[in-house]
C-alpha positions as CSV (number, residue, x, y, z in Angstrom):
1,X,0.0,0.0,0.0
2,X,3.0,2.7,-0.4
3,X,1.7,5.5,-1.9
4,X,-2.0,5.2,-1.7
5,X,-4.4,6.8,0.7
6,X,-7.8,6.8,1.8
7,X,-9.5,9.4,0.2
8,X,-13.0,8.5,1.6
9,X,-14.3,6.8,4.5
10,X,-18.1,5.7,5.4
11,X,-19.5,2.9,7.7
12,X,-21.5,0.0,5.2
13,X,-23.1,-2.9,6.7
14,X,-22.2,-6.6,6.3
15,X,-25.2,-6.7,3.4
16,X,-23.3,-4.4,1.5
17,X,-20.2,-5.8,1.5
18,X,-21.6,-9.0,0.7
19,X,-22.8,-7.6,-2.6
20,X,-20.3,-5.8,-3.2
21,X,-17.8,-8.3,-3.1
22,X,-19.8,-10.9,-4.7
23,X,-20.0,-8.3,-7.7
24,X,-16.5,-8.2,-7.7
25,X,-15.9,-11.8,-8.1
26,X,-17.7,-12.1,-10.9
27,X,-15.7,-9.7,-13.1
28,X,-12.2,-11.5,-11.6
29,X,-10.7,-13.4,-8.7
30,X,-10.3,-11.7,-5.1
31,X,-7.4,-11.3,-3.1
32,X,-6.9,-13.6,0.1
33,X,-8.4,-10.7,2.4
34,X,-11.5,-10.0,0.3
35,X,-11.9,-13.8,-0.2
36,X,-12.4,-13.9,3.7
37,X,-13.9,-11.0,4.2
38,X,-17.3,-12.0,1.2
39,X,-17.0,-15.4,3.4
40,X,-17.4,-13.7,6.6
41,X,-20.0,-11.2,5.3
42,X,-22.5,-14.2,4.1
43,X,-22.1,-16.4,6.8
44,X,-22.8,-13.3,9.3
45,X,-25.1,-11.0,7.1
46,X,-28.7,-11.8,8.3
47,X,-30.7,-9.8,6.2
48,X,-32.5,-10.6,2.4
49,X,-32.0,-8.0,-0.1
50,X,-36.0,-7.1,0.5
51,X,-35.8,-7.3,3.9
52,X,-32.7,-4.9,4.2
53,X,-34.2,-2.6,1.6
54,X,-37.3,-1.7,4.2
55,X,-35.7,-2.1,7.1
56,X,-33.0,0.8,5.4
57,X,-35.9,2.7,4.9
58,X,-37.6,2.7,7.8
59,X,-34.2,3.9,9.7
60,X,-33.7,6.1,7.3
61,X,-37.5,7.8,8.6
62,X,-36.7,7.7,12.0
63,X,-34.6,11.3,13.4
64,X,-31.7,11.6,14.4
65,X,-29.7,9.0,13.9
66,X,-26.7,8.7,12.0
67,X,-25.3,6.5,9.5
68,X,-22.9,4.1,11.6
69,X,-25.6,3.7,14.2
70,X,-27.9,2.6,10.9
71,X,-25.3,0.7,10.0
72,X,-25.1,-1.0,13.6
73,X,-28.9,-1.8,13.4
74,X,-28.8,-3.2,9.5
75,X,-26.1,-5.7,10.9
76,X,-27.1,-6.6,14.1
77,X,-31.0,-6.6,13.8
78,X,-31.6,-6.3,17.6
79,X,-35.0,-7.1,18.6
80,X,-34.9,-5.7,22.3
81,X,-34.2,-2.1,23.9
82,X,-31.3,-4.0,25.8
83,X,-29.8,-4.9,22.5
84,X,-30.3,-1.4,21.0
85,X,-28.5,0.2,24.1
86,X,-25.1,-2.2,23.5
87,X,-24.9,-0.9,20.1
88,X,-25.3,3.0,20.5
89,X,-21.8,4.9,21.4
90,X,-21.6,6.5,24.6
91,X,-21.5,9.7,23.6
92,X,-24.7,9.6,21.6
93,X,-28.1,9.6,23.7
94,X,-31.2,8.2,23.0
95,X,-34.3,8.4,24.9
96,X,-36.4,5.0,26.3
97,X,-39.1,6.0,23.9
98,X,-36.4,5.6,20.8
99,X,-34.5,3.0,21.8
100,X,-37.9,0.9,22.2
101,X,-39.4,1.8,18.2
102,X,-36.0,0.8,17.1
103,X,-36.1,-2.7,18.5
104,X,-39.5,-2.3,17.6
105,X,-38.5,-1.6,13.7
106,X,-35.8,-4.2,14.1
107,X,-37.8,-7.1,15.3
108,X,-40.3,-7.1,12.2
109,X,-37.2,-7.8,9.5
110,X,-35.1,-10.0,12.3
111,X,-34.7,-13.9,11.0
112,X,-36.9,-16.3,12.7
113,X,-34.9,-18.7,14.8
């Protein structure tokens, strides 16, 4: 990596990555780390494409939240305030009443066990 730099950084869920990647490999072969990384993004990625489409959506509605917490959600798909409250930094607050319609919005695209 001499000489290059990282011109742009943004958070992107496991989803993305997995289609991503998977577009990549079509076109030609992936190095060792992406080769692991597309294998760790399906076998950890829990949401459908139709699933992760609304469930993008609906966090997109709901205010003020940012894109890495969105990111956290899409990934995780917590189903319980509890769950919701590991993945929001300590720096950012969010009130009982948010916390609770985001496991609410989380627990209708979650996988059935």
């Amino acid at each position: 990596m001499i000489g290059e730099k990282v011109i742009e950084s943004k958070p992107v869920s496991l989803y993305e990555v997995k289609q991503t990647l998977s577009e990549r490999k079509k076109d030609k072969e992936l190095t060792y780390e992406q080769d692991i990384t597309l294998k760790y993004a399906k076998q950890f990625s829990k949401l459908t494409k139709a699933k992760y489409e609304k469930l993008l959506k609906e966090l997109d509605a709901v205010e003020g939240l940012d894109k890495e917490l969105k990111v956290k959600l899409l990934d995780i798909v917590p189903v319980s305030r509890e769950q919701v409250k590991v993945l929001v930094p300590k720096n950012v607050e969010l009130s009982e009443e948010l916390t609770s319609q985001l496991a609410e919005i989380c627990a209708k695209y979650a996988p059935k066990k």
